[in-house]
Each structure stands twice: as structure tokens, then as C-alpha cells.
KOLGU-4560 file (N, C-alpha, C; in nm, 3 decimals, padded with zeros to 5 digits):
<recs>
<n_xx: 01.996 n_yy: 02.537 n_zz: -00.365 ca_xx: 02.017 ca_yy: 02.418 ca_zz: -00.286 c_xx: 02.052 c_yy: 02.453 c_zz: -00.143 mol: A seq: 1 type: UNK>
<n_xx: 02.123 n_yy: 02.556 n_zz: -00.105 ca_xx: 02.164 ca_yy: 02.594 ca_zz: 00.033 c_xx: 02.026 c_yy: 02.613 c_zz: 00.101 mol: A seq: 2 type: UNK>
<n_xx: 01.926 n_yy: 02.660 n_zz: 00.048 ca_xx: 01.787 ca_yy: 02.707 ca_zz: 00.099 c_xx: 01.745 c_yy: 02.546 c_zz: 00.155 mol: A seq: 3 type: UNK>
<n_xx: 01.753 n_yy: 02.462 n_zz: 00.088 ca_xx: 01.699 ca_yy: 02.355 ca_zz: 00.111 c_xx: 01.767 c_yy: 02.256 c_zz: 00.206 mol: A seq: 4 type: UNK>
<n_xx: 01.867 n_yy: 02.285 n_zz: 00.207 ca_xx: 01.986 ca_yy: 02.188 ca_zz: 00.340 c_xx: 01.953 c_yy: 02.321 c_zz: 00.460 mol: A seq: 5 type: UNK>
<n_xx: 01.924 n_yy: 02.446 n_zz: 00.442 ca_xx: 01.882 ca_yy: 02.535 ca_zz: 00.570 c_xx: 01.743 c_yy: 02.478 c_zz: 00.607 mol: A seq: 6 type: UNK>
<n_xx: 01.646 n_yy: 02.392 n_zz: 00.551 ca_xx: 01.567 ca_yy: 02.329 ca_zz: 00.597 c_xx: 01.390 c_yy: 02.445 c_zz: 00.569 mol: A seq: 7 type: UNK>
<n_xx: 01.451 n_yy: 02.472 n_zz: 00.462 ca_xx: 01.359 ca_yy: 02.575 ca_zz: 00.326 c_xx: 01.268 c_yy: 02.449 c_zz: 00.257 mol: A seq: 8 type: UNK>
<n_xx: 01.165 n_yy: 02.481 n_zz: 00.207 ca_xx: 01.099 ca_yy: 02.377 ca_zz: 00.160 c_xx: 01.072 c_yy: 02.482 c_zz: 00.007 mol: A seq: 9 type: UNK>
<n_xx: 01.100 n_yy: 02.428 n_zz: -00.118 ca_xx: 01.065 ca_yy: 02.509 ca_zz: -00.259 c_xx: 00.921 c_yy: 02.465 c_zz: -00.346 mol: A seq: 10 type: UNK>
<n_xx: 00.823 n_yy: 02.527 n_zz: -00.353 ca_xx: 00.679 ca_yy: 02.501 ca_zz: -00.358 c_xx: 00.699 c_yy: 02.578 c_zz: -00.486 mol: A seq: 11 type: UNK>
<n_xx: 00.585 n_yy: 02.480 n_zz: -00.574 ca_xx: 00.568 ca_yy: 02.605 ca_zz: -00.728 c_xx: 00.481 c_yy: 02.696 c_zz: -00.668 mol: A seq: 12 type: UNK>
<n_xx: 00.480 n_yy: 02.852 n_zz: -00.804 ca_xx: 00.439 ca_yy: 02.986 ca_zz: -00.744 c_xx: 00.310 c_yy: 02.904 c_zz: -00.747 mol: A seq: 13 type: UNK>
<n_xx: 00.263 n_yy: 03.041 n_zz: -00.678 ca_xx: 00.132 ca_yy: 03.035 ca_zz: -00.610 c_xx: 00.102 c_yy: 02.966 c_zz: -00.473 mol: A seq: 14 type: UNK>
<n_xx: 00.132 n_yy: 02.827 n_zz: -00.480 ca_xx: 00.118 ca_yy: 02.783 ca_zz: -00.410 c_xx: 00.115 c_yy: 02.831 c_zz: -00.253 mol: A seq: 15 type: UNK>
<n_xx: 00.227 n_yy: 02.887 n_zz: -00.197 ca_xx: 00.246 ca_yy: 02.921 ca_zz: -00.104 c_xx: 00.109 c_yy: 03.023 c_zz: -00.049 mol: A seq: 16 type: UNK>
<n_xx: 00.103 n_yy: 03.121 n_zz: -00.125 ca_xx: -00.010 ca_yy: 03.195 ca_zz: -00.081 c_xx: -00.166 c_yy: 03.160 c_zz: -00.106 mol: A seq: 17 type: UNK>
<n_xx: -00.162 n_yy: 03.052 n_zz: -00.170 ca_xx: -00.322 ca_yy: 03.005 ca_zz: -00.176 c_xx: -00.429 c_yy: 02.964 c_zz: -00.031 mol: A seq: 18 type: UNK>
<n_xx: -00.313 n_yy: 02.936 n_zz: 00.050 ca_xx: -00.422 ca_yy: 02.922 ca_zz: 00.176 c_xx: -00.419 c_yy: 02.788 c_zz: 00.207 mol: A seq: 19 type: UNK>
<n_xx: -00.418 n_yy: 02.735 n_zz: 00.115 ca_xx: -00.438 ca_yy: 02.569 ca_zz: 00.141 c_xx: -00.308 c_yy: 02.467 c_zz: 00.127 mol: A seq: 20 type: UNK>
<n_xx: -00.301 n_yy: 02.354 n_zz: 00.184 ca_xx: -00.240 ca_yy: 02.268 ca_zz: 00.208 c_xx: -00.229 c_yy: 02.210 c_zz: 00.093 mol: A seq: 21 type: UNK>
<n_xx: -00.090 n_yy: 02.158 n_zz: 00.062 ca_xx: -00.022 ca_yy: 02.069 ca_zz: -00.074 c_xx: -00.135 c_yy: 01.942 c_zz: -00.044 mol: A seq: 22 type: UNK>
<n_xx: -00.169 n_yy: 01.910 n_zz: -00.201 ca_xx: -00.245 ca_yy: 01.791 ca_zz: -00.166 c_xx: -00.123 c_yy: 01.647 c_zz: -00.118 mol: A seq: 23 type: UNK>
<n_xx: -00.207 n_yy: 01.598 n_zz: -00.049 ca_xx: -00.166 ca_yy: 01.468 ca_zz: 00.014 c_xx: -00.082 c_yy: 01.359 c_zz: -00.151 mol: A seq: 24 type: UNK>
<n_xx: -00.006 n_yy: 01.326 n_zz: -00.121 ca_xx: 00.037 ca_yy: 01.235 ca_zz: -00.220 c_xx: -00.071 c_yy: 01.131 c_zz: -00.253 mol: A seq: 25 type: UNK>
<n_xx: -00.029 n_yy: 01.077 n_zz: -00.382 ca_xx: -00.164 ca_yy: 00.957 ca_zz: -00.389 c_xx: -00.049 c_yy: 00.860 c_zz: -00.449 mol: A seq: 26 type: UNK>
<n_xx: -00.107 n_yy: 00.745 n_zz: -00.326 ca_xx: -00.069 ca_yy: 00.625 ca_zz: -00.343 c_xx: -00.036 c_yy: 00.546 c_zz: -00.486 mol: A seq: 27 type: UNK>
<n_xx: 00.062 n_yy: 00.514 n_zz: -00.498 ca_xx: 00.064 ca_yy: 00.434 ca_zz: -00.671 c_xx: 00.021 c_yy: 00.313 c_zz: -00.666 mol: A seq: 28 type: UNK>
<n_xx: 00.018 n_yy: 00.214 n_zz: -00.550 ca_xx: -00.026 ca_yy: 00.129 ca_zz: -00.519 c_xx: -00.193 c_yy: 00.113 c_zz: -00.422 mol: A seq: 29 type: UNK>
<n_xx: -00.293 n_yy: 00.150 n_zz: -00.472 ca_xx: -00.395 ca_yy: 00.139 ca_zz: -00.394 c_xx: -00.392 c_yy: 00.007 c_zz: -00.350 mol: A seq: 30 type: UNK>
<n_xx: -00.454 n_yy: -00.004 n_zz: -00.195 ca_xx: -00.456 ca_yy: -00.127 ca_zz: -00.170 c_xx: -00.567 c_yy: -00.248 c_zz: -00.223 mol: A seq: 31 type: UNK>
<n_xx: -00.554 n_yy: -00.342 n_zz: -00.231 ca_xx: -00.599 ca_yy: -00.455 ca_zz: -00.294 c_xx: -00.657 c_yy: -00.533 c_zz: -00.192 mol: A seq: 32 type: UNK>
<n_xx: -00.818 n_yy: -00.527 n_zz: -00.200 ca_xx: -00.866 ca_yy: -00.634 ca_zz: -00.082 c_xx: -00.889 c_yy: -00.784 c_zz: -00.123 mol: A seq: 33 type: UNK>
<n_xx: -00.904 n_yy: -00.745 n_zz: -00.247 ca_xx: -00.913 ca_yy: -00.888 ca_zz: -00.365 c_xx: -00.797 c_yy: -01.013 c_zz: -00.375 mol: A seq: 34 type: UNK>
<n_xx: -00.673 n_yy: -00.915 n_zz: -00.341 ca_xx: -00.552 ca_yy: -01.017 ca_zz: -00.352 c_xx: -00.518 c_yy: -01.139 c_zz: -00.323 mol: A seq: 35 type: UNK>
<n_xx: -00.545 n_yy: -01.120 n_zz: -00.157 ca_xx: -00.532 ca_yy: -01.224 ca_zz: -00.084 c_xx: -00.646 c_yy: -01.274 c_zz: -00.003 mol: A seq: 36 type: UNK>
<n_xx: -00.672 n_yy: -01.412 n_zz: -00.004 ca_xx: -00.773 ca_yy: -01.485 ca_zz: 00.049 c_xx: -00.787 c_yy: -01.370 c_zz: 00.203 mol: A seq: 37 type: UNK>
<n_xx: -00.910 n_yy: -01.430 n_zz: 00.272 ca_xx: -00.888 ca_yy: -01.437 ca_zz: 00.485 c_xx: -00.814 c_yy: -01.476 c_zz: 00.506 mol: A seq: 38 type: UNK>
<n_xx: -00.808 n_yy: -01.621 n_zz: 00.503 ca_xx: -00.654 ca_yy: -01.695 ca_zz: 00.559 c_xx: -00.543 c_yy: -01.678 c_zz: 00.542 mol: A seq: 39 type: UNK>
<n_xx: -00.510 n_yy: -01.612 n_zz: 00.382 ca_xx: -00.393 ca_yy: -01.554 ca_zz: 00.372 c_xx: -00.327 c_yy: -01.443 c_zz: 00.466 mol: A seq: 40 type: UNK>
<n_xx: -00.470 n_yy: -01.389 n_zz: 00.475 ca_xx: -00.422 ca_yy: -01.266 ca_zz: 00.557 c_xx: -00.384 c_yy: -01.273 c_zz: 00.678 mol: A seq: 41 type: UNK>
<n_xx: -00.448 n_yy: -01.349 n_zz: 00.726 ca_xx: -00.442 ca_yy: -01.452 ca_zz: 00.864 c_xx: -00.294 c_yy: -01.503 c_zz: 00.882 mol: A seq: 42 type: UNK>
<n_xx: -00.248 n_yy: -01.543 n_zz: 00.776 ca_xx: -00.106 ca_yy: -01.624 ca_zz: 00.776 c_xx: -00.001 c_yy: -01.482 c_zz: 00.750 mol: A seq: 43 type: UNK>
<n_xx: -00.011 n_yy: -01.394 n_zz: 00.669 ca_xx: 00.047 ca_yy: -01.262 ca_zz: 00.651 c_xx: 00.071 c_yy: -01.206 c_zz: 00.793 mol: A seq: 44 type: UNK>
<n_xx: -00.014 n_yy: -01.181 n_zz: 00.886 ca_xx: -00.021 ca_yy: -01.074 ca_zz: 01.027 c_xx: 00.072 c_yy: -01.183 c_zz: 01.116 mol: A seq: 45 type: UNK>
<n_xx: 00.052 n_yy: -01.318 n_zz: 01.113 ca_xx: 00.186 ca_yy: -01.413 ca_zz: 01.146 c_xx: 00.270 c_yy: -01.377 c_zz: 01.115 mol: A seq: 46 type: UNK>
<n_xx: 00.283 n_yy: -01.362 n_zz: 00.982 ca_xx: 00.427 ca_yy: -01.374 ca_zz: 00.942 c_xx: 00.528 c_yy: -01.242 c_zz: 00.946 mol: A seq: 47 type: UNK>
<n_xx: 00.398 n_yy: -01.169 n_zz: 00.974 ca_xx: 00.480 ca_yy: -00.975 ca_zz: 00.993 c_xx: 00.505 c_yy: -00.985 c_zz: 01.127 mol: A seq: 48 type: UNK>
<n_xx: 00.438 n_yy: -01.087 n_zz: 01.218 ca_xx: 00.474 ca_yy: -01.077 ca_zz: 01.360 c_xx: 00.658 c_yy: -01.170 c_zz: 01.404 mol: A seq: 49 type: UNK>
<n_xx: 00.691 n_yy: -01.210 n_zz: 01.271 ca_xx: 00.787 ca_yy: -01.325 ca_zz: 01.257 c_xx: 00.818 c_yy: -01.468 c_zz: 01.340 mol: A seq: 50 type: UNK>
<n_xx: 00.608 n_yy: -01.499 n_zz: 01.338 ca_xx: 00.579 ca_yy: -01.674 ca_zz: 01.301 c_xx: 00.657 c_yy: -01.737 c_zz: 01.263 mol: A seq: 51 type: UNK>
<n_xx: 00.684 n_yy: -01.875 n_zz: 01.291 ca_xx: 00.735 ca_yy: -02.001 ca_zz: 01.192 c_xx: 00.606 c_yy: -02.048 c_zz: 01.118 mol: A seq: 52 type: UNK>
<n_xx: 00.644 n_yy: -02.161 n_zz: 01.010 ca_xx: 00.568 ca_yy: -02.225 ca_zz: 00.959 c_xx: 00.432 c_yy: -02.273 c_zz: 01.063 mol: A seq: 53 type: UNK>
<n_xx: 00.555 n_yy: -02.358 n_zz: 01.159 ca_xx: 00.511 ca_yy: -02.417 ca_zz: 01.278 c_xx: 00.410 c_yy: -02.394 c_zz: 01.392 mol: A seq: 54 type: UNK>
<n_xx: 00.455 n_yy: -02.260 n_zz: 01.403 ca_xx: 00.403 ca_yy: -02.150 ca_zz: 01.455 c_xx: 00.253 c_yy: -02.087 c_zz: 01.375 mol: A seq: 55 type: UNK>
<n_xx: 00.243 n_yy: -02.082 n_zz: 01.275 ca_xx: 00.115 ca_yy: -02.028 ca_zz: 01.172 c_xx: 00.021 c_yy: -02.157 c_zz: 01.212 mol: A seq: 56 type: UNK>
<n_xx: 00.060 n_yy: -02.289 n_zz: 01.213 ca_xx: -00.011 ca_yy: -02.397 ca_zz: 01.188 c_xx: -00.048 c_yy: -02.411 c_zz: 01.343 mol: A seq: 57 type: UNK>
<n_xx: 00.019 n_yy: -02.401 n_zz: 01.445 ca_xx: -00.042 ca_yy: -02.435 ca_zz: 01.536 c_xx: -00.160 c_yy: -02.324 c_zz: 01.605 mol: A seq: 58 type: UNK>
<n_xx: -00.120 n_yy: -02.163 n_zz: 01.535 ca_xx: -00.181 ca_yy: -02.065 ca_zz: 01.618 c_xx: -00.347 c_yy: -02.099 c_zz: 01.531 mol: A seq: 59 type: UNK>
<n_xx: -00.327 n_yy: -02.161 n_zz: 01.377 ca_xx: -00.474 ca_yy: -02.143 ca_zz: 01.276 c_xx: -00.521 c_yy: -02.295 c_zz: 01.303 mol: A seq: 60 type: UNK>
<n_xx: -00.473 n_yy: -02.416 n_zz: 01.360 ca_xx: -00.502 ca_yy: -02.513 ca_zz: 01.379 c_xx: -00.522 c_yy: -02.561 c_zz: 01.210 mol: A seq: 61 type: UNK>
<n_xx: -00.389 n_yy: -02.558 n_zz: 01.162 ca_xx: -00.380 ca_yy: -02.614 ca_zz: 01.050 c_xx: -00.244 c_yy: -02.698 c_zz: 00.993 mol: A seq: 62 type: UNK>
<n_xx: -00.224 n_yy: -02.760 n_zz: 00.890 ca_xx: -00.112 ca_yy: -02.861 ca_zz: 00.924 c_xx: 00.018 c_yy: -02.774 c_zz: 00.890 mol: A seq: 63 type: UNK>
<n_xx: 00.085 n_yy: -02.837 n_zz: 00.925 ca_xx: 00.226 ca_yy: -02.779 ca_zz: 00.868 c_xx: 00.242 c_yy: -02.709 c_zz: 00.723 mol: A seq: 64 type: UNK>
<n_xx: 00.224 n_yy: -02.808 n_zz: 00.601 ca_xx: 00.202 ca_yy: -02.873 ca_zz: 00.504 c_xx: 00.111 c_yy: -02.706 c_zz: 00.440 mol: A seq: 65 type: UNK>
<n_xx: 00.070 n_yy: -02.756 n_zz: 00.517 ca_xx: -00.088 ca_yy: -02.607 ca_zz: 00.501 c_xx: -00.037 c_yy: -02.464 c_zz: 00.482 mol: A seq: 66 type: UNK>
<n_xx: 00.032 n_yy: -02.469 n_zz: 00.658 ca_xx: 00.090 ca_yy: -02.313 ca_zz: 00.647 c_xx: 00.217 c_yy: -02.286 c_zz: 00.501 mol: A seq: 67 type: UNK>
<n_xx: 00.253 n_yy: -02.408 n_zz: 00.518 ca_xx: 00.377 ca_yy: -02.397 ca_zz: 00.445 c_xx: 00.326 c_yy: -02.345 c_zz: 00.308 mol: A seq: 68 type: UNK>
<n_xx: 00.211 n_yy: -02.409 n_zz: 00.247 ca_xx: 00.171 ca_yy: -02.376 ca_zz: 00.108 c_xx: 00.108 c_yy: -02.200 c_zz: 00.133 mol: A seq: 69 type: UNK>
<n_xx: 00.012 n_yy: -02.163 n_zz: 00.218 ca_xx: -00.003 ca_yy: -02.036 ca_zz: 00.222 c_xx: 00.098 c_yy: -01.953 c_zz: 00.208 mol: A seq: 70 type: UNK>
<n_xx: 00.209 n_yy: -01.975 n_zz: 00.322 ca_xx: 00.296 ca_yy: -01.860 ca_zz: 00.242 c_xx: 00.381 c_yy: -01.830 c_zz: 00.103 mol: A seq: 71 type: UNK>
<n_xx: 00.365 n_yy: -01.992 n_zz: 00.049 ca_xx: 00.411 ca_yy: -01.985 ca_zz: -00.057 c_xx: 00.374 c_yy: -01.929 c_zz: -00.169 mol: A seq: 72 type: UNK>
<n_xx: 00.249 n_yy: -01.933 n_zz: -00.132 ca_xx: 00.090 ca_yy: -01.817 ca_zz: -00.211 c_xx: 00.148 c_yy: -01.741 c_zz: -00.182 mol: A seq: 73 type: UNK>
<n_xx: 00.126 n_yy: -01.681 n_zz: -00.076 ca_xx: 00.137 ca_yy: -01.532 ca_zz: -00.018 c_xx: 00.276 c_yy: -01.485 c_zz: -00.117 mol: A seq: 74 type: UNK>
<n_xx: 00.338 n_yy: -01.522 n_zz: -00.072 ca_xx: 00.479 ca_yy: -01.483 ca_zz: -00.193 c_xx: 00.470 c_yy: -01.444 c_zz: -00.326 mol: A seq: 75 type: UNK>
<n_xx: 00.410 n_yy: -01.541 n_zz: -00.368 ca_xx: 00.427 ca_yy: -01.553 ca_zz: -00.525 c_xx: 00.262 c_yy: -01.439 c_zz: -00.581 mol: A seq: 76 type: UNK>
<n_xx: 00.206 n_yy: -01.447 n_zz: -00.508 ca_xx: 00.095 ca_yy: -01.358 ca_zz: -00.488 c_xx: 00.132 c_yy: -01.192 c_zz: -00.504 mol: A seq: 77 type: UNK>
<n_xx: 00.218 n_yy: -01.150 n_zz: -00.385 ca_xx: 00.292 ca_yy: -01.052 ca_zz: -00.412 c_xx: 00.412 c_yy: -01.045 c_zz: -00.430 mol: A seq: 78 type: UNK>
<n_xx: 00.475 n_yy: -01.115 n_zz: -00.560 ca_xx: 00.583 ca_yy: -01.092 ca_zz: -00.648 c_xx: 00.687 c_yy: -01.115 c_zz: -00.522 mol: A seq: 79 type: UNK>
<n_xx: 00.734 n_yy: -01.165 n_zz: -00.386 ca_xx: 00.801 ca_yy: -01.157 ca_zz: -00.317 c_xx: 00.917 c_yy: -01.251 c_zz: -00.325 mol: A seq: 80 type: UNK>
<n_xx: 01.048 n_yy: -01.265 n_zz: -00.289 ca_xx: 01.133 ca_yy: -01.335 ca_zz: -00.328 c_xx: 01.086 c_yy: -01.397 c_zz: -00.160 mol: A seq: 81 type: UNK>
<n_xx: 01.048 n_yy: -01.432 n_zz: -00.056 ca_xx: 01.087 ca_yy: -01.415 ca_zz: 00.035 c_xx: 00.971 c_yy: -01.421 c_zz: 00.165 mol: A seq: 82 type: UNK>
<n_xx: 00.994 n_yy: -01.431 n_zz: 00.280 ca_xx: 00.926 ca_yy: -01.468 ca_zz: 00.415 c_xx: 00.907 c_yy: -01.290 c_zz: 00.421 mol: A seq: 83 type: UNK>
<n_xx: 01.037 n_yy: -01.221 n_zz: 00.431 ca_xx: 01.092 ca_yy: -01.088 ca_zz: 00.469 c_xx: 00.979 c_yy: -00.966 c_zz: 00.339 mol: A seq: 84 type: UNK>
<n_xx: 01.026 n_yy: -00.998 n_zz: 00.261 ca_xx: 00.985 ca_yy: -00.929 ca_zz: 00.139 c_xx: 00.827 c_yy: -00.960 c_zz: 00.086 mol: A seq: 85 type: UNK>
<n_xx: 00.756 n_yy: -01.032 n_zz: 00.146 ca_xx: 00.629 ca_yy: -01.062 ca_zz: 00.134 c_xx: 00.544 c_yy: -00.991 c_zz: 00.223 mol: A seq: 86 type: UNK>
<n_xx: 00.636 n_yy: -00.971 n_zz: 00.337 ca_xx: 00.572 ca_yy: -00.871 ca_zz: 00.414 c_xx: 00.615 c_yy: -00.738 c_zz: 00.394 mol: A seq: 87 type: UNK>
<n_xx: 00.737 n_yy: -00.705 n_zz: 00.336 ca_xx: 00.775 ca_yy: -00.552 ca_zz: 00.310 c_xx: 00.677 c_yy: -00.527 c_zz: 00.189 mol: A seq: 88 type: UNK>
<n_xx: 00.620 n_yy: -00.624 n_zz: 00.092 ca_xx: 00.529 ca_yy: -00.563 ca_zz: 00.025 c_xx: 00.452 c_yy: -00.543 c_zz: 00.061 mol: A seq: 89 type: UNK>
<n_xx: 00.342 n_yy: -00.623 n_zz: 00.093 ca_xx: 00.220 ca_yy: -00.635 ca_zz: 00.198 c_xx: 00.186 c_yy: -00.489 c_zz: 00.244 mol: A seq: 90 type: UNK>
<n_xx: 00.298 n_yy: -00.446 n_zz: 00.338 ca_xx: 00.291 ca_yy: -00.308 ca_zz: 00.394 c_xx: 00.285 c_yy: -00.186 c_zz: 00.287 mol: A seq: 91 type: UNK>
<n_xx: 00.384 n_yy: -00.222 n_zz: 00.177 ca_xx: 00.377 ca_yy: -00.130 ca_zz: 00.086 c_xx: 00.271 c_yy: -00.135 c_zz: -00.027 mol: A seq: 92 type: UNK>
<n_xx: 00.167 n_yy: -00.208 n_zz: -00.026 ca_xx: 00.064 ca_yy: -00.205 ca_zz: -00.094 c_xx: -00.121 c_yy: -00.209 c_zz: 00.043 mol: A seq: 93 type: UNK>
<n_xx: -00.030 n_yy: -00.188 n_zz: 00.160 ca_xx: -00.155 ca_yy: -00.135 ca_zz: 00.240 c_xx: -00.245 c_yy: -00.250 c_zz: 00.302 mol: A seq: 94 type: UNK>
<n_xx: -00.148 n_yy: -00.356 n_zz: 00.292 ca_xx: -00.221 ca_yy: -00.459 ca_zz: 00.295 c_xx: -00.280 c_yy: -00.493 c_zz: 00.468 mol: A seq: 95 type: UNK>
<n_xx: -00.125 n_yy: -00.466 n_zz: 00.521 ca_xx: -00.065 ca_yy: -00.507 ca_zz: 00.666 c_xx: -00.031 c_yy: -00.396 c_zz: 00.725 mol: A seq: 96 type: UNK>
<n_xx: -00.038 n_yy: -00.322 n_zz: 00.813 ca_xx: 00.025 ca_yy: -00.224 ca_zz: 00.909 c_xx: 00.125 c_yy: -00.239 c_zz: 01.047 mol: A seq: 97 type: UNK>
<n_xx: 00.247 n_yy: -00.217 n_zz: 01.056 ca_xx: 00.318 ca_yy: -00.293 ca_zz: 01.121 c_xx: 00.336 c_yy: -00.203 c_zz: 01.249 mol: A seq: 98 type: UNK>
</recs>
């Protein structure tokens, strides 16, 4: 453990001398283009920008009523409790890039 707080990195054998680079991690969540509608997504990049309702409806020229139900999709879509957490998933399933 001291090796590793000295800022040591511990690789299984071989590894080190093979020449090549640790493979890249793989995503557990591939992203999903299927998930969410256009418009959703449309209302998502709002809402990571931290849009109001108000704000979604006037930038998509849609009603209040409207935006309000998209994000409510958007939520329940990705399991989100939340305005906040709909977009922390979003990002964590590759959806949105912030």
C-alpha cells in the first residue's frame, strides 16, 4: 500500500512488459440512442444548461404544459428522482456531454 500512496501504480504480471497499453475500460452503460425521443433530447441539453420549464417552452416554441410533461418523461425514462439527477444520468449513460 505505501507503493501506491508514493503514487506506484500495481499492474498484474506481465503486463508491464508487454509493450502495450491497459485496455481502455468498457463502459457498463453503453449509450442508448433509442431512449429518448429528438425532443427529449432537445429538452435534456435545456435542462443540463439549467432551463426552466418556462424557459424549455419558450426556447422549443412549445406550451408550458408541454415542456412540463417532457421532462417528466425524461425522468421517469431515466429512472431519475429529479430535474438534477436526470441529467446526472443522462451524462452517465452518454447521453449528454456537459
Amino acid at each position: 500500500m505505501e507503493a501506491v500512496s508514493r503514487g506506484f501504480v500495481i499492474m498484474p504480471r506481465g503486463a508491464a512488459g508487454s509493450g502495450q497499453d491497459p485496455a481502455p475500460p468498457v463502459p457498463t452503460d453503453p449509450p442508448r440512442d433509442d431512449l429518448l425521443t429528438a425532443r427529449e433530447l432537445e429538452v435534456l441539453r435545456l435542462l443540463a444548461e439549467g432551463a426552466s420549464n418556462k424557459l424549455i417552452a419558450r426556447r422549443l416554441g412549445i406550451s408550458f404544459h408541454t415542456a412540463k410533461f417532457h421532462v417528466a418523461s425524461i425522468a421517469a425514462k431515466l429512472d431519475a428522482t429529479g430535474r438534477t439527477d436526470a441529467v446526472a444520468q443522462a451524462v452517465r449513460l452518454g447521453l449528454i456531454l456537459l
